[in-house]
Each structure stands twice: as C-alpha cells, then as structure tokens.
C-alpha positions as CSV (number, residue, x, y, z in Angstrom):
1,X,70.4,134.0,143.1
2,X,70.4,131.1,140.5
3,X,73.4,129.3,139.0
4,X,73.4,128.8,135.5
5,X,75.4,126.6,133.8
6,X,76.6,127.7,130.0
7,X,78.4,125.0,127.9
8,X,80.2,126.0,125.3
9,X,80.8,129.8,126.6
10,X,84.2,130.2,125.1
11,X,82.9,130.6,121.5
12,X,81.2,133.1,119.8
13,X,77.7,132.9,120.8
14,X,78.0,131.4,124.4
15,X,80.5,134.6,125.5
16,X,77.3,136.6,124.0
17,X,75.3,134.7,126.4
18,X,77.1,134.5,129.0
19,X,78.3,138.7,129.1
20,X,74.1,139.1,128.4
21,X,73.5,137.3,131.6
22,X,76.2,139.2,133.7
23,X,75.4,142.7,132.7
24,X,71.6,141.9,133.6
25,X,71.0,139.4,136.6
26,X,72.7,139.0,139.8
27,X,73.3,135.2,138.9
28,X,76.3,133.1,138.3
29,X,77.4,131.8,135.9
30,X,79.6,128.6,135.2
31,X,81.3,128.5,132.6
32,X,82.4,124.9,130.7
33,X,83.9,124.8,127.3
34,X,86.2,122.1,125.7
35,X,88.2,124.7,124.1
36,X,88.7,123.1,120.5
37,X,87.9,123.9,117.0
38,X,86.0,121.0,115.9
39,X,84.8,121.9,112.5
40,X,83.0,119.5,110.1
C-alpha cells in the first residue's frame, strides 16, 4: 500500500482525484489544502 499525497484536494478537481483514488486502490491518501479562494 502506497501513500499518496494530493495538494489541493479540497477543490473541485483534487476531491475528483482523490474519491477516483479511494473507490479504486487500497492506498491512502493525504489530503493538504490551504482552504482559500485565491482567484486572479
């Protein structure tokens, strides 16, 4: 079992990612996110 490390898996695409990696490996996942709207 591997750990992989997602950045950003609080937004849109990364809580894609990270629920794709869930439902189909037996890995874990770590999660970090900064949690702000930082639009240009």
């Amino acid at each position: 079992m591997r750990t992989i490390l997602v950045t950003g898996g609080a937004g849109f695409i990364g809580s894609a990612v990270v629920r794709e990696i869930i439902q189909h490996t037996a890995d874990r996942v770590v999660v970090v996110d900064k949690l702000t709207y930082a639009a240009i």
